[in-house]
C-alpha positions in Angstrom: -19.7 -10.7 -19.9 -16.4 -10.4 -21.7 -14.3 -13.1 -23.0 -11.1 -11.5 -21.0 -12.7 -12.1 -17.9 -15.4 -15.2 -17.9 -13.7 -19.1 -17.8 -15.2 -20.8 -20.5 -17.5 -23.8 -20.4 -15.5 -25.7 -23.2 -12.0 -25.3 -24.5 -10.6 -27.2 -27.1 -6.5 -27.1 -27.3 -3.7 -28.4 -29.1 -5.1 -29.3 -32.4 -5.7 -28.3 -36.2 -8.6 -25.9 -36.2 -10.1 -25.7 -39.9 -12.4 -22.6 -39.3 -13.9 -22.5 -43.4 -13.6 -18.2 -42.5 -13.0 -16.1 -45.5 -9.2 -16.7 -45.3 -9.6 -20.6 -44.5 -7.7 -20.0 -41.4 -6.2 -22.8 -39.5 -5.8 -22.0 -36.1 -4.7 -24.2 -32.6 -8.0 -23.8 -30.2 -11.4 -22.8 -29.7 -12.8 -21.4 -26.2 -17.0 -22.0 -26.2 -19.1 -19.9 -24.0 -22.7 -20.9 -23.9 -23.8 -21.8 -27.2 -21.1 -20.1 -28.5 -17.7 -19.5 -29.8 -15.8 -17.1 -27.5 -12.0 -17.2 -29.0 -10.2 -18.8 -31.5 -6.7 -18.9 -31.7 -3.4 -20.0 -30.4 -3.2 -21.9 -27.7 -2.2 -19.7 -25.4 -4.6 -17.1 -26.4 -7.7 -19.3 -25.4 -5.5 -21.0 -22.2 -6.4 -17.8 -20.0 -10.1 -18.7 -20.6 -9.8 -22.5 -19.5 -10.8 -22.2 -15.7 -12.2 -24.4 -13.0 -15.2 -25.8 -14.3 -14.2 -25.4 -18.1 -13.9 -28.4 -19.8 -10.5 -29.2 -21.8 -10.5 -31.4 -24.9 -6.7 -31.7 -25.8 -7.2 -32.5 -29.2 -3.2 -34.3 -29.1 -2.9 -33.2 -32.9 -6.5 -34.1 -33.9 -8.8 -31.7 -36.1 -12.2 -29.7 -36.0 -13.9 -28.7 -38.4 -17.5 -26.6 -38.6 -20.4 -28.9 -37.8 -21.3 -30.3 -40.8 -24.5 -29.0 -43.1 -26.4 -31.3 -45.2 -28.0 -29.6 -47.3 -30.7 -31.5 -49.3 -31.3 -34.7 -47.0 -34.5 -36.6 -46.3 -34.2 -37.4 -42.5 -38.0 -39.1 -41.7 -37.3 -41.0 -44.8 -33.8 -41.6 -44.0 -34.6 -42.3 -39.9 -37.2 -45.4 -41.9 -34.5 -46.4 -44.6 -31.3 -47.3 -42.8 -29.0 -48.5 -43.8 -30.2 -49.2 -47.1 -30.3 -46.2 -49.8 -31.8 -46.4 -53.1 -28.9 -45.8 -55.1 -28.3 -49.0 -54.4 -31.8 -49.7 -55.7 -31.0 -47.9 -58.7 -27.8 -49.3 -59.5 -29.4 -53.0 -59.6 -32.5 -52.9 -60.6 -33.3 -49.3 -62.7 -36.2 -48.2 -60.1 -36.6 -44.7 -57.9 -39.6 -45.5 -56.9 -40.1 -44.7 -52.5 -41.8 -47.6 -51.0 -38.4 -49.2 -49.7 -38.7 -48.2 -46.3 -42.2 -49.4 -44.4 -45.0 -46.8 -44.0 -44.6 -44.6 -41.2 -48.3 -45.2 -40.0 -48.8 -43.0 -36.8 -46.7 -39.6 -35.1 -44.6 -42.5 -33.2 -43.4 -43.8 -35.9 -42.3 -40.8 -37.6 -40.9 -39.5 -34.1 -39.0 -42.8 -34.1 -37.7 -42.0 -38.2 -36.5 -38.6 -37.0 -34.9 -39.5 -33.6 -32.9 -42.5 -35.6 -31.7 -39.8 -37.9 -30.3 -37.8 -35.4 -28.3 -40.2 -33.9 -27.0 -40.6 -36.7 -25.8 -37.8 -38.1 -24.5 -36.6 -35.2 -22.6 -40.1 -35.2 -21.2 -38.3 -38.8 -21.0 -34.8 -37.3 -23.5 -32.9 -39.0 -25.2 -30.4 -37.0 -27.3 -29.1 -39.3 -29.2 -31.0 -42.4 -32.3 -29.4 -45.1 -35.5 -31.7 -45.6 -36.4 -31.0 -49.0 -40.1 -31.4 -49.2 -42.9 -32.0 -46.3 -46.4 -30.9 -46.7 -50.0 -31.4 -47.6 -49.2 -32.8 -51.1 -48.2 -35.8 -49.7 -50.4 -36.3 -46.8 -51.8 -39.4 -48.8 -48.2 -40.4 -49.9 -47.4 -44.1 -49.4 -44.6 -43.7 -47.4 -45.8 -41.6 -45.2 -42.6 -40.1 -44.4 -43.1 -36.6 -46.6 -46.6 -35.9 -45.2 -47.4 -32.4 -43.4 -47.8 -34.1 -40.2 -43.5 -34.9 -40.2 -43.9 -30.8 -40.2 -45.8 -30.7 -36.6 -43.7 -33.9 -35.6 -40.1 -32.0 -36.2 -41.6 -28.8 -34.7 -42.4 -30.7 -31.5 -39.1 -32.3 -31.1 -37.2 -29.2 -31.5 -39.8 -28.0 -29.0 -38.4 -30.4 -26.5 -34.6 -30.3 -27.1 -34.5 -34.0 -28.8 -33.1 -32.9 -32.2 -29.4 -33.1 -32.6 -29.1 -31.1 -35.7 -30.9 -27.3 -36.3 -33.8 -28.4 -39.4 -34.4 -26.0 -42.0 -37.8 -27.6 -43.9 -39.2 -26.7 -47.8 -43.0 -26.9 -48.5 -44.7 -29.8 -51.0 -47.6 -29.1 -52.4 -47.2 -31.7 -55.0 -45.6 -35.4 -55.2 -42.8 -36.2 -54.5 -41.1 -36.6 -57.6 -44.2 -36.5 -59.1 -46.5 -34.0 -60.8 -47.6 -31.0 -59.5 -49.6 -28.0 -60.5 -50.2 -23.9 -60.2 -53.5 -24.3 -59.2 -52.5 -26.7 -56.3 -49.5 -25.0 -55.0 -51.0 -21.3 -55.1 -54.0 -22.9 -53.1 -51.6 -24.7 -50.4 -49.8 -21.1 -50.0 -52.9 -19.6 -49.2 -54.8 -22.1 -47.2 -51.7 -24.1 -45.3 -50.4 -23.0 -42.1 -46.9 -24.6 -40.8 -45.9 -25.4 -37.3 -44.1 -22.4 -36.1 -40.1 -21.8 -36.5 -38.5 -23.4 -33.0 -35.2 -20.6 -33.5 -32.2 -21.9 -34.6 -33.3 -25.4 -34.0 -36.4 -25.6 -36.7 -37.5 -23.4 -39.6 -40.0 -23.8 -42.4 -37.6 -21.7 -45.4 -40.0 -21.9 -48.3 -41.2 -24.2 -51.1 -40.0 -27.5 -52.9 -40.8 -27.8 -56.3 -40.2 -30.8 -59.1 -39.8 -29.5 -62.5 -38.6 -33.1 -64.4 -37.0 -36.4 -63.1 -33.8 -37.9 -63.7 -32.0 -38.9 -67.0 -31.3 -42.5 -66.6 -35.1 -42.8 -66.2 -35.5 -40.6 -69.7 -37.9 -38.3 -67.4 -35.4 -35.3 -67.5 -36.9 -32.6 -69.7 -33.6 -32.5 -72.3 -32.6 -30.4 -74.9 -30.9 -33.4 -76.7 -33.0 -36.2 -78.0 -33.1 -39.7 -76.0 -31.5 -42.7 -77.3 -35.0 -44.3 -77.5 -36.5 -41.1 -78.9 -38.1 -38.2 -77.0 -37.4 -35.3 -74.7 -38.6 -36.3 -71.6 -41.0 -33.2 -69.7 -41.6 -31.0 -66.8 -43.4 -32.6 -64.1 -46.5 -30.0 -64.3 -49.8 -29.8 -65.5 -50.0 -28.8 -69.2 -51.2 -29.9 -72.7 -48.1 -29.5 -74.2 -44.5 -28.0 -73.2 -45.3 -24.2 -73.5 -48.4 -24.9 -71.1 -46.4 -26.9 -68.7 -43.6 -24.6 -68.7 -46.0 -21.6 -68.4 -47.2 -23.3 -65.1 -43.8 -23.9 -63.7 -43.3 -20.4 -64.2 -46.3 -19.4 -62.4 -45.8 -21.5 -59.6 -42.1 -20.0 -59.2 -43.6 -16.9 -59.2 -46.4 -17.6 -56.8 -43.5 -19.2 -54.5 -41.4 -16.3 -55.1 -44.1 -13.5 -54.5 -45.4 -14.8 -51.4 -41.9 -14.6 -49.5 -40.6 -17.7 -49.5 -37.3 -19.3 -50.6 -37.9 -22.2 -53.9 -35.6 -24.6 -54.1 -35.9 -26.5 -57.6 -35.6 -30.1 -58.8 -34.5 -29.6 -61.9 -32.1 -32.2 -63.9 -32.2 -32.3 -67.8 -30.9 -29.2 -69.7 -34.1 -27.6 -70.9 -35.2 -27.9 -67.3 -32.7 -26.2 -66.0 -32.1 -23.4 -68.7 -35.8 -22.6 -67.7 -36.1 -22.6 -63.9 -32.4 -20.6 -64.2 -34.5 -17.7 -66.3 -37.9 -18.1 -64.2 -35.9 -17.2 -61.2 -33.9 -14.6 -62.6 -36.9 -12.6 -63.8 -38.7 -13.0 -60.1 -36.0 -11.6 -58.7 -35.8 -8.6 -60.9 -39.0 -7.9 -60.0 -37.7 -6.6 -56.5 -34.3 -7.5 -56.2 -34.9 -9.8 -53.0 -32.5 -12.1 -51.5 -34.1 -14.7 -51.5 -31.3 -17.5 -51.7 -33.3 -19.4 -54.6 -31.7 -22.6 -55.9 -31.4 -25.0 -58.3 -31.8 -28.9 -56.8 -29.6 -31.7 -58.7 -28.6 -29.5 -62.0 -27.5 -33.1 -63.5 -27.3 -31.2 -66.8 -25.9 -27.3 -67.0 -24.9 -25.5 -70.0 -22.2 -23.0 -70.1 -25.0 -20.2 -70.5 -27.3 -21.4 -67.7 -24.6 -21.3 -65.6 -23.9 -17.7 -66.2 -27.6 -17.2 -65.7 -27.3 -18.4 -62.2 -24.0 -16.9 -61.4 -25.6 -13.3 -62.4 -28.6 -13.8 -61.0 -27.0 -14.6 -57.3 -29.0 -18.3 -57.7 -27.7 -21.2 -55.8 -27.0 -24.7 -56.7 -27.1 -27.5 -54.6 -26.1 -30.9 -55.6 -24.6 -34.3 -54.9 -20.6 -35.0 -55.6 -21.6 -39.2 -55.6 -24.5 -39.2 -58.3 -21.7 -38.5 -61.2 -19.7 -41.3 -59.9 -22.5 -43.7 -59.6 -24.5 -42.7 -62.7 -22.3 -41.3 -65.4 -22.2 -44.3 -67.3 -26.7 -44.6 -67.3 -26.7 -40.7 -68.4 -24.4 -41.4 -71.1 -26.6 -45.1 -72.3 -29.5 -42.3 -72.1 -28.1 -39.0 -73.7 -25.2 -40.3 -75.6 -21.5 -39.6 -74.9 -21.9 -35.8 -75.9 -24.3 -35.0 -73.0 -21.1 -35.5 -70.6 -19.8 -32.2 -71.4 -22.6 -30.2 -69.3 -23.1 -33.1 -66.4 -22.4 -32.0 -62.7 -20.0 -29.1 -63.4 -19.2 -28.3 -60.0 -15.9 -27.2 -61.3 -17.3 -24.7 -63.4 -20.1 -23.9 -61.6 -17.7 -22.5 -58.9 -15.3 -20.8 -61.7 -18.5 -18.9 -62.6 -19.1 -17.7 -59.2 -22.2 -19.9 -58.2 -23.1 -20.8 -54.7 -22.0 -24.2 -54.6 -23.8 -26.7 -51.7 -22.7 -30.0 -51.9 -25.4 -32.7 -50.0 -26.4 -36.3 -49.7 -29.8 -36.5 -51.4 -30.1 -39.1 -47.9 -31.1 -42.0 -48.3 -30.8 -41.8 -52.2 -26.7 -41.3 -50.8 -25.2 -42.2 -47.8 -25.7 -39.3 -45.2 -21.6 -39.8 -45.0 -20.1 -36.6 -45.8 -16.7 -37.7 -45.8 -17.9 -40.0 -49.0 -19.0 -36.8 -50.5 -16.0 -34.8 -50.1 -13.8 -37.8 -51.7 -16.1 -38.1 -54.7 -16.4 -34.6 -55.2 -12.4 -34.4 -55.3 -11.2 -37.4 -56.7 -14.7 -37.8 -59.3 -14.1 -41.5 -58.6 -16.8 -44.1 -58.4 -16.2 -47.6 -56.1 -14.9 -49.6 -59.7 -12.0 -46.8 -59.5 -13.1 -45.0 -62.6 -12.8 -41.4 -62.9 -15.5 -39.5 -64.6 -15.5 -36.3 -65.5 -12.5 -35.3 -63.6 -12.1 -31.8 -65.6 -14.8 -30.9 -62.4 -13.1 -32.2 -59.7 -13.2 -30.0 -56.6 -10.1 -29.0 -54.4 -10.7 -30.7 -51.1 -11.2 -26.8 -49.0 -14.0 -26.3 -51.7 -15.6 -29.2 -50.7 -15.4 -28.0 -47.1 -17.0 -25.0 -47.6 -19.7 -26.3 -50.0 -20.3 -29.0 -46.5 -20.7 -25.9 -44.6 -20.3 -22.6 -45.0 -22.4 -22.2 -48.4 -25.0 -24.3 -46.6 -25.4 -21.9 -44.5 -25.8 -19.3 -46.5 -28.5 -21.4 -48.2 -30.3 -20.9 -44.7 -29.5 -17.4 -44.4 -27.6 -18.4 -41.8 -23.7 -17.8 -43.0 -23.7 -14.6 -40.2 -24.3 -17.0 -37.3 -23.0 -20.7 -38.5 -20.9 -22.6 -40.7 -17.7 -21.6 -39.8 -15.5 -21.8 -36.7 -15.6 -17.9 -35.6 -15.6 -15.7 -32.6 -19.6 -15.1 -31.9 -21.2 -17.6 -34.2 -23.1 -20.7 -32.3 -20.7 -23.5 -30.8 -21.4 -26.6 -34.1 -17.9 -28.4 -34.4 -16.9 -31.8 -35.6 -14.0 -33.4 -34.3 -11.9 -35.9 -36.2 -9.6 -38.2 -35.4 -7.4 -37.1 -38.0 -6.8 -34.6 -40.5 -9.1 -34.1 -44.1 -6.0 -32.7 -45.2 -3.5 -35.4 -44.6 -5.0 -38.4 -46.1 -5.2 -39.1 -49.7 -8.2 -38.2 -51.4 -9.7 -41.9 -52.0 -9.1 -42.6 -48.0 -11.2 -39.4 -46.8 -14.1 -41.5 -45.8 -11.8 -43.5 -43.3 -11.5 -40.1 -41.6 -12.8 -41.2 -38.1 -15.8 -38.6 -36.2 -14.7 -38.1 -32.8 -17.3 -35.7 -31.5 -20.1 -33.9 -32.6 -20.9 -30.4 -30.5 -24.2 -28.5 -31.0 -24.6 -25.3 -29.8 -21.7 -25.9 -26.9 -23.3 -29.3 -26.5 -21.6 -32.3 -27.1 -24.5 -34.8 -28.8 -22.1 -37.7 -29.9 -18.3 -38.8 -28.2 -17.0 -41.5 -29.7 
């Protein structure tokens, strides 16, 4: 089949085509074959390919855009949440804890949680989305939405066709957001099986791991003293810091050497400087791609961030926490701590991997909410903070979609509008780029198109 001479099933015409390529090219129209893109172009390169049966969207001025990738959201736990989200939570009463959302007691429920969530997001057009963390270690969680069984549950759903976004899935052998140890993770690599990959629709990556927790709560392993006193530490097994850090290290390396992709939580400075080195030295070892990354990076120094940049290590983080916490980080940490929180800026200047996600339901799954605060660094009272790392509003794009992807492994067959990559496009009723900054979340989502299939028309 050639694209010359085959009509193609969907053709979109007349529009603003953001394709997030390598040279951020806009062009007028996309012709879809199949699952996938055909042409993109002019419009009247792609009109020879609209025929018969093809179906013509005249997009009349509106935009696409790649189908969005969230990159680090909790979709069972989300699917039970909405529409609440804990940063609210946080904001009013000073507690992360996860029993918001009623237990998810049986495989319906949890079918329900994920079927909810993809309504959703497709209602936002993201095609794609990252559940940080299901597995064994929370089989007797009380939420019962990070348990091994969501695992089998997502498998079967993308089994049947009922997702509406492809589901890349991390490994927990530990809490959630709670302790973990060597000993438990190297036994749940060796003893747990996951459902099998459903291609391009579900995939087990690798391994979640907690290192500390946040610093409003003073549980961030720091570098810099808390106003109350202390350091915080590493969420790991241990007698003191050296042992707990020794296991963190072993469990990288146990993640590391058994194949698998290790995503991090890692927030206070000492926590990150140390995962940033433990992942640098497994991949010297054998020089693997393995697309490791950091998870929330609340506090960076200058030098951890070269660490990362050299060693080809990812970060992935969330554009509305600065905006929302700034002020508890600074009551925690003092003023001075501001200078290495969320530096998207220079984490992009130094030539990191930059994946910008909702954290879902911590965040709203809106992406569009994301992309303002990422750009404008402004929280709903109006106040900037730390604008020095705002973000360039094509940036933000990419770090929505094409870095994503390559945090999948995926960046050869996704996250950007291109001849031969699969069909995910979100439609707007408007442009990104023709709205002020503060006003990107009023950006209305028009269609949603997975694989060549349309999954939401407003």
């Amino acid at each position: 089949m050639t694209e010359e001479c085959t009509a193609a099933d969907l053709v979109f015409t007349g529009g603003r085509i953001h394709t997030v390529d390598d040279g951020d090219r806009v062009a007028e129209a996309i012709a879809v074959s199949g699952r996938r893109i055909v042409r993109v172009g002019t419009d009247g390169e792609i009109a020879p390919l609209a025929g018969r049966d093809t179906r013509v969207v005249r997009l009349d001025g509106r935009t696409v855009v790649p189908g969005i990738n969230d990159s680090h959201l909790h979709g069972v736990w989300l699917g039970a949440m909405w529409p609440s989200l804990l940063m609210d939570q946080l904001a009013g009463s000073g507690d992360h804890a996860h029993d918001a959302a009623p237990r998810l007691e049986t495989a319906a429920d949890r079918r329900r949680a994920i079927l909810r969530t993809a309504d959703l997001l497709a209602s936002f057009g993201i095609t794609s989305y990252t559940e940080p963390g299901l597995g064994p270690g929370e089989d007797d969680g009380a939420s019962g939405c990070f348990g091994s069984a969501a695992l089998r549950e997502y498998a079967e759903l993308a089994a049947e066709g009922a997702l509406k976004a492809r589901v890349t899935a991390l490994l927990l052998f530990g809490e959630l957001d709670g302790p973990g140890s060597a000993a438990e993770l190297e036994k749940g690599l060796r003893d747990f099986a996951p459902p099998a990959d459903v291609p391009g629709l579900f995939r087990v990556a690798g391994v979640k791991i907690f290192a500390d927790g946040i610093p409003p709560m003073r549980t961030a392993w720091t570098d810099r003293p808390y106003t109350g006193g202390g350091h915080g530490s590493l969420l790991v097994d241990g007698g003191s810091d050296e042992e707990r850090e020794a296991a963190l290290r072993a469990m990288i390396d146990a993640a590391h050497d058994a194949g698998h992709q290790v995503g991090v939580h890692a927030t206070g400075d000492r926590a990150t400087r140390v995962v940033a080195d433990a992942f640098a030295t497994a991949l010297g070892r054998d020089g693997r791609d393995a697309r490791h990354y950091i998870i929330h990076g609340d506090l960076l120094t200058p030098r951890t961030l070269t660490v990362l940049a050299a060693a080809g290590i990812g970060l992935n983080t969330q554009a509305g926490i600065p905006v929302a916490t700034e002020p508890m980080l600074a009551d925690a940490l003092g003023e001075d701590a501001l200078r290495d929180a969320w530096p998207t800026r220079d984490a992009l200047d130094a030539g990191i991997r930059l994946c910008l996600s909702s954290d879902a339901p911590v965040l709203t799954p809106d992406w569009r909410a994301g992309l303002a605060a990422a750009v404008t660094r402004r929280g709903l009272d109006g106040a900037a903070r730390g604008e020095a790392q705002r973000l360039a509003l094509a940036e933000a794009l990419r770090a929505y979609t094409i870095t994503p992807a390559w945090q999948d492994g995926a960046e050869g067959w996704k996250g950007s509008i291109e001849a031969g990559k699969v069909a995910d496009l979100c439609v707007l009723d408007g442009d990104l780029f023709d709205v002020e900054p503060q006003a990107l979340p009023s950006v209305p989502v028009a269609m949603t198109v997975l694989g060549g299939e349309v999954v939401h028309e407003a």
